[in-house]
N, CA, C and O of each residue as an XYZ file, in Angstrom:
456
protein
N       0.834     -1.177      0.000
C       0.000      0.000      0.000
C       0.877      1.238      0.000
O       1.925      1.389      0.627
N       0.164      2.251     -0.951
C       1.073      3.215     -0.836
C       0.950      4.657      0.461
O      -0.017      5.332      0.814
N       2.406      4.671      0.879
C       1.610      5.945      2.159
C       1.978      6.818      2.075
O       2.463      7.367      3.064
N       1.943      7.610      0.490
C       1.530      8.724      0.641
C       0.862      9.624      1.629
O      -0.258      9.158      1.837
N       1.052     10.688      2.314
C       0.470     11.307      2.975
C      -1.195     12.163      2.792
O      -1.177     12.631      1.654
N      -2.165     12.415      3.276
C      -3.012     12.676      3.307
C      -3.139     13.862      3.963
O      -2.849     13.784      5.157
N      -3.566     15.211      3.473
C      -3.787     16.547      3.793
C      -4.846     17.171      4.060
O      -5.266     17.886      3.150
N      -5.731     17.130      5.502
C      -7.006     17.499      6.015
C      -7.246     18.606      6.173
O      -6.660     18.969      7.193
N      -7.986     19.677      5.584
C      -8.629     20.972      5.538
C      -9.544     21.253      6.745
O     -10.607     20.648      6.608
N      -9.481     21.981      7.894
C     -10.653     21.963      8.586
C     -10.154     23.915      8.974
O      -9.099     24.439      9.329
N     -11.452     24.423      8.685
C     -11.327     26.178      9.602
C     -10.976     25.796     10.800
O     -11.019     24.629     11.189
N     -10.443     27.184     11.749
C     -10.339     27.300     12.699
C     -11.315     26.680     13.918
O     -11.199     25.808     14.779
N     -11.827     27.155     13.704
C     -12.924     26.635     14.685
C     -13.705     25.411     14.182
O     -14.754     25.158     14.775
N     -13.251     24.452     12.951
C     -13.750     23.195     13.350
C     -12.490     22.397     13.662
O     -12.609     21.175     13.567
N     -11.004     23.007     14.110
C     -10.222     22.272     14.504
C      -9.989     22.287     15.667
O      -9.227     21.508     16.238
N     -10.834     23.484     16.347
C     -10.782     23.862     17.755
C     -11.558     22.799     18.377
O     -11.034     21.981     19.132
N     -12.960     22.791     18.038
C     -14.357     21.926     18.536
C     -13.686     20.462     18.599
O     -14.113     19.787     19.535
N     -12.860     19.932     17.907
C     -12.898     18.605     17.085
C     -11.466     18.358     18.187
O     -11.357     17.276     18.765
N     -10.642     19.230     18.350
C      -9.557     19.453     19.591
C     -10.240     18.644     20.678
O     -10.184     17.448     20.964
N     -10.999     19.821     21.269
C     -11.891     19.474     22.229
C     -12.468     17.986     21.933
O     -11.922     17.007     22.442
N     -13.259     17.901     21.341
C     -14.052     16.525     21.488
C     -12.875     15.484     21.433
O     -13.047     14.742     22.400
N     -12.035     15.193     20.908
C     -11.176     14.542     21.213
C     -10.359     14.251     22.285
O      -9.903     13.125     22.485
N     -10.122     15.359     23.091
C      -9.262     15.240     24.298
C     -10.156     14.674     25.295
O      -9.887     13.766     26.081
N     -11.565     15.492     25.142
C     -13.108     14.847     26.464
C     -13.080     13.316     25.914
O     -13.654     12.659     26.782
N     -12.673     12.462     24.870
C     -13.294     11.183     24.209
C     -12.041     10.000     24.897
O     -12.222      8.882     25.381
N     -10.737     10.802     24.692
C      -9.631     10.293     24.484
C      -8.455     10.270     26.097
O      -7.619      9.393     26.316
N      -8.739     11.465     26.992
C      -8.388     11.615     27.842
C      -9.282     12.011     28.732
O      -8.435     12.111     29.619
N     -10.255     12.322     29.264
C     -11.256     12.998     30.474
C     -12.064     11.779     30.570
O     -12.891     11.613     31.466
N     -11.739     10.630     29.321
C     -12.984      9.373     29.879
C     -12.945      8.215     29.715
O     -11.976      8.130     30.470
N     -13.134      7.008     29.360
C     -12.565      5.741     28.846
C     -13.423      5.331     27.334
O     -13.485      4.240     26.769
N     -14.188      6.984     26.855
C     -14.855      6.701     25.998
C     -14.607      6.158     24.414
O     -15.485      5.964     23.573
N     -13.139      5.970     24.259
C     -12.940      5.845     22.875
C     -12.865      4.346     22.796
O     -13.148      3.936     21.670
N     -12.561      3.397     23.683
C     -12.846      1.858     23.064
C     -13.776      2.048     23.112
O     -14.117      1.843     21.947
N     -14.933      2.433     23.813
C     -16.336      2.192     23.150
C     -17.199      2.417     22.226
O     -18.256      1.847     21.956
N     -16.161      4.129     21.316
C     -16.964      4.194     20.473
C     -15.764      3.662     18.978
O     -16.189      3.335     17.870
N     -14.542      3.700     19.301
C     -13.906      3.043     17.972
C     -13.268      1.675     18.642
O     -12.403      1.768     19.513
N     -13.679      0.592     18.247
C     -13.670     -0.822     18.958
C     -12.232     -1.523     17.997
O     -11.444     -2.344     18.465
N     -12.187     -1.074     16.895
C     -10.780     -0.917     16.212
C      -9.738     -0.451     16.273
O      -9.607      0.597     15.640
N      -8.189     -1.115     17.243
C      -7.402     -0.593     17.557
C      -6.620     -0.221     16.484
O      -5.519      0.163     16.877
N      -6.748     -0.182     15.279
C      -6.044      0.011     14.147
C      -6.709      1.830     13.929
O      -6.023      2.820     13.672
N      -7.586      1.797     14.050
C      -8.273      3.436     14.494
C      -7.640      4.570     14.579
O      -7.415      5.603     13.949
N      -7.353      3.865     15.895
C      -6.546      4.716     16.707
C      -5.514      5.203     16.634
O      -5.158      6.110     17.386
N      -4.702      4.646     15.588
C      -3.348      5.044     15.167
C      -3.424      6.935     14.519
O      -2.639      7.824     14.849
N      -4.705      7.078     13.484
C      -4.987      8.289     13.048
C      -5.308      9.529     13.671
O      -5.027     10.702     13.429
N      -6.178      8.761     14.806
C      -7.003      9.104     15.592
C      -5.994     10.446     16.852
O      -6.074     11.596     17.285
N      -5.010      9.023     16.924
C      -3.777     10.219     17.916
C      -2.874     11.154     17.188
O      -2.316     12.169     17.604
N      -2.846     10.531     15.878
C      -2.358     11.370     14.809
C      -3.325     12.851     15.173
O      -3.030     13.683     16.030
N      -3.818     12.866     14.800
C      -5.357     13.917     14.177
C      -5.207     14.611     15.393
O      -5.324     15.833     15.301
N      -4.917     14.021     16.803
C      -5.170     14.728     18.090
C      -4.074     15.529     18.480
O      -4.090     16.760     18.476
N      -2.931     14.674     18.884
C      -1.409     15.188     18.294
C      -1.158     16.520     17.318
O      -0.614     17.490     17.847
N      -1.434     16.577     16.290
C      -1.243     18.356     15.163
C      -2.442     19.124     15.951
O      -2.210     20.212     16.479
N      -3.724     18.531     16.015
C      -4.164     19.739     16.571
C      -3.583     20.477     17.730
O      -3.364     21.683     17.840
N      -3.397     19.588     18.498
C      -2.738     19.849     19.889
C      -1.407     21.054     19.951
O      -1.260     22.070     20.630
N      -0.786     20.569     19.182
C       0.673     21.270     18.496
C       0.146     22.764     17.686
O       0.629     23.881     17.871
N      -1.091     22.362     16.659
C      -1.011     23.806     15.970
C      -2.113     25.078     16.872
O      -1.626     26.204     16.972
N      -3.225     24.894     17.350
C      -3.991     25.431     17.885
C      -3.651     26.042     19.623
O      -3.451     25.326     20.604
N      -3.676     27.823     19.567
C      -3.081     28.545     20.271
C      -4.253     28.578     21.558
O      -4.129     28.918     22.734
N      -5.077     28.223     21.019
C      -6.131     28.761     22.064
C      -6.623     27.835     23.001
O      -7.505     28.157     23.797
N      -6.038     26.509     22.967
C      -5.936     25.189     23.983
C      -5.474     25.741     25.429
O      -5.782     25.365     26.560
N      -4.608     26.787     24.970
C      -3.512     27.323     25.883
C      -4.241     28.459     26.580
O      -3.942     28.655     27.758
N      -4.908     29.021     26.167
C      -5.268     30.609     26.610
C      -6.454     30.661     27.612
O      -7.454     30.008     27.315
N      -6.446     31.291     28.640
C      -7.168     31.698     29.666
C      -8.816     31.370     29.388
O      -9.450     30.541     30.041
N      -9.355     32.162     28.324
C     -10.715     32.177     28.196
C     -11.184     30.850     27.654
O     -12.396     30.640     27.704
N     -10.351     29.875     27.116
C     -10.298     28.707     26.439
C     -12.322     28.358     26.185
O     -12.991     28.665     25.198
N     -12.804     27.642     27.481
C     -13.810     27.739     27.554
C     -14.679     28.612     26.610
O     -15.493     28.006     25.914
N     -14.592     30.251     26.479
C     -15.785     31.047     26.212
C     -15.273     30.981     24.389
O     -16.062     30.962     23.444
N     -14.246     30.965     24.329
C     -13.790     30.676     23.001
C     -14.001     29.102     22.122
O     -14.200     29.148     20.908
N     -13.943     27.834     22.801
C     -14.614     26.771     22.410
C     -16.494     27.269     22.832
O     -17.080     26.277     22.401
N     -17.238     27.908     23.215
C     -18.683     27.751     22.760
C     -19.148     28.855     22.057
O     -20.345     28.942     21.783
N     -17.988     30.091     21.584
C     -18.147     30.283     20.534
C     -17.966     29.473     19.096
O     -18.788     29.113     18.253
N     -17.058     29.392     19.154
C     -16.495     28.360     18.254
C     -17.828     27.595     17.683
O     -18.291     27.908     16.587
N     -18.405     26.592     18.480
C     -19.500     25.844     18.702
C     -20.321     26.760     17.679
O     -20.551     26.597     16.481
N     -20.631     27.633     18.435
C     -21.982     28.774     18.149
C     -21.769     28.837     16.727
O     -22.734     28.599     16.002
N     -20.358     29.197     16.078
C     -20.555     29.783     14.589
C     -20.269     28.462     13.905
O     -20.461     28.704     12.714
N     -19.925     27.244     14.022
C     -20.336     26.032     13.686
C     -21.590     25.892     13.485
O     -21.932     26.292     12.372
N     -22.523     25.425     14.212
C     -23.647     25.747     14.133
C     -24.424     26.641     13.450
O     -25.331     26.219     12.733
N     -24.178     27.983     13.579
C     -24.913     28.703     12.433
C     -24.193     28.260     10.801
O     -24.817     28.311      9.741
N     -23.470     28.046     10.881
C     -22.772     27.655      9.294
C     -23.400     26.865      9.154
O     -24.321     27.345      8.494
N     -23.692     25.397      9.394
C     -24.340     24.374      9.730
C     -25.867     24.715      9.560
O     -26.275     24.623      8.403
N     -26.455     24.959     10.176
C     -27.913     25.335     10.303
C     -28.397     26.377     10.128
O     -29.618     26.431     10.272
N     -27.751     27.475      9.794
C     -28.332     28.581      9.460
C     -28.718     29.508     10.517
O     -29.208     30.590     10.196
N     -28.473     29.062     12.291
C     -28.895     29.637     13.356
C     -28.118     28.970     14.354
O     -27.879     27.770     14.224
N     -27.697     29.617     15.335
C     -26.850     29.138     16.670
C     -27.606     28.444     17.352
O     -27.004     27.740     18.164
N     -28.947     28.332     17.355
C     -29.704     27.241     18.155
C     -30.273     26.530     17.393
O     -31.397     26.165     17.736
N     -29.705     26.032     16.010
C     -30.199     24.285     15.412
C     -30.038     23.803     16.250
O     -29.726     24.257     17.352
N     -30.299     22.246     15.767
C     -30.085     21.059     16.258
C     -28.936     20.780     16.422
O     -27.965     21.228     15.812
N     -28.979     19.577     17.746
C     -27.649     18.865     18.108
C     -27.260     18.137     17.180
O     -28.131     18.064     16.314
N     -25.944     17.293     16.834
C     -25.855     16.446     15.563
C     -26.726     15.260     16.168
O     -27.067     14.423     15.332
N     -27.118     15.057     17.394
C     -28.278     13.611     17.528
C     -29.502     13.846     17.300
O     -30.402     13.006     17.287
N     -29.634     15.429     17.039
C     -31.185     15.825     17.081
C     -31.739     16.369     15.677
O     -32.763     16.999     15.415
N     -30.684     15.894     14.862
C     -30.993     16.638     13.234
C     -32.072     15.795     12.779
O     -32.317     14.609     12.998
N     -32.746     16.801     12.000
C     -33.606     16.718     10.778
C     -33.320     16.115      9.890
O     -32.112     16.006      9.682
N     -34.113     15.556      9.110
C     -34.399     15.211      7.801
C     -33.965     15.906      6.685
O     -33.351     15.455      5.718
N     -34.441     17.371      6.958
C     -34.057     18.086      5.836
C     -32.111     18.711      6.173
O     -31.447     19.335      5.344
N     -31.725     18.378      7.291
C     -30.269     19.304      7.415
C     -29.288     17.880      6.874
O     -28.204     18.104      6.337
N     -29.645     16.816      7.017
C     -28.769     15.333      6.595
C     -28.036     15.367      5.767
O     -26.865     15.020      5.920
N     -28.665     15.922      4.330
C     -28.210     16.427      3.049
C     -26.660     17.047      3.079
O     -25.565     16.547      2.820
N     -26.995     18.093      3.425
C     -25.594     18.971      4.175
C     -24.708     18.381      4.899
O     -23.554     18.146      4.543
N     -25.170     18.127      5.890
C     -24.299     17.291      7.085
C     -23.488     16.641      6.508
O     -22.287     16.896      6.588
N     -24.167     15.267      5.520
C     -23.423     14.269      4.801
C     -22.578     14.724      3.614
O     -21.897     13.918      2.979
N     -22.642     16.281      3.263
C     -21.481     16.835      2.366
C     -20.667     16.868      2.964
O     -19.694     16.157      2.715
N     -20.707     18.063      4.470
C     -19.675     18.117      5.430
C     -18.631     16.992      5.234
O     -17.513     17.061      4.724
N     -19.452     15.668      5.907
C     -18.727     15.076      6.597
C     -17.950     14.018      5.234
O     -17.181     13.078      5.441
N     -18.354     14.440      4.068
C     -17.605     14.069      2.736
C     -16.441     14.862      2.435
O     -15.411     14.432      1.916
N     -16.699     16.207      2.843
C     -15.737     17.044      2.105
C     -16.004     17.307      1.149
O     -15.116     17.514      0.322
N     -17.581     17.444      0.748
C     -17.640     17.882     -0.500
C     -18.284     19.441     -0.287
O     -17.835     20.148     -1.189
N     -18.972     20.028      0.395
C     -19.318     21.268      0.765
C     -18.574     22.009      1.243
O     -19.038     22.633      2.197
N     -17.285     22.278      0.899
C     -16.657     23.260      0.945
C     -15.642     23.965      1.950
O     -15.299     25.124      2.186
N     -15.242     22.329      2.562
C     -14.381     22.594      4.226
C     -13.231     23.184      3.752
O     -12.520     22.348      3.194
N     -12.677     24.511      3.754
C     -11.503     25.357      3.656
C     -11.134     25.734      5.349
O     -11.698     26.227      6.326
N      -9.978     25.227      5.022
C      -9.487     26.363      6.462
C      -8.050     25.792      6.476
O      -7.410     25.698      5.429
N      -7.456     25.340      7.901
C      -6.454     24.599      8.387
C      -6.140     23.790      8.048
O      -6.971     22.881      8.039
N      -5.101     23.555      7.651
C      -4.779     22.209      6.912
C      -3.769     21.231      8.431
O      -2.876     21.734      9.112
N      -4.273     19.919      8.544
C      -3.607     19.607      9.568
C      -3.047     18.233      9.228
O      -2.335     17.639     10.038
């Protein structure tokens, strides 16, 4: 197999959120064998956690907190069109469409490359 390297695009603030959810999944709980049951996973997984960790300034900074639920907030409105859509467990029918570009990379994720 060839291993070429692979170059992930995510904005600021979906590398911030995705920071976060990773460190609460990966360190604050014993939640990641339960949700990736594939230890082969995990190899990317600490990859992916690792650069963010390294490139993102605001892990570090005082307000950390008010700056991850902003973050959140303008996710969300990009996403839904409003800071109080739905949770990703509580989506619609009609937002799926989107979502499932997102999470393709076909709608238009520019930002950070990590």
């Amino acid at each position: 197999m060839d291993d070429e390297e692979i170059t992930l695009r995510l904005t600021r603030d979906q590398a911030f959120v995705l920071s976060d959810w990773l460190y609460q999944v990966m360190f604050q709980s014993d939640d990641l064998e339960g949700i990736v049951r594939d230890r082969a996973v995990w190899s990317p997984i600490y990859t992916i956690s690792g650069t963010l960790d390294t490139t993102l300034s605001e892990i570090f900074m005082p307000d950390y907190a008010e700056r991850l639920d902003a973050a959140k907030a303008r996710l969300r409105s990009d996403l839904y069109g409003d800071a109080d859509g739905p949770t990703a467990s509580s989506r619609d029918a009609d937002a799926a469409p989107q979502a499932h570009q997102i999470e393709r990379g076909t709608a238009g994720n520019h930002g950070e490359t990590i």
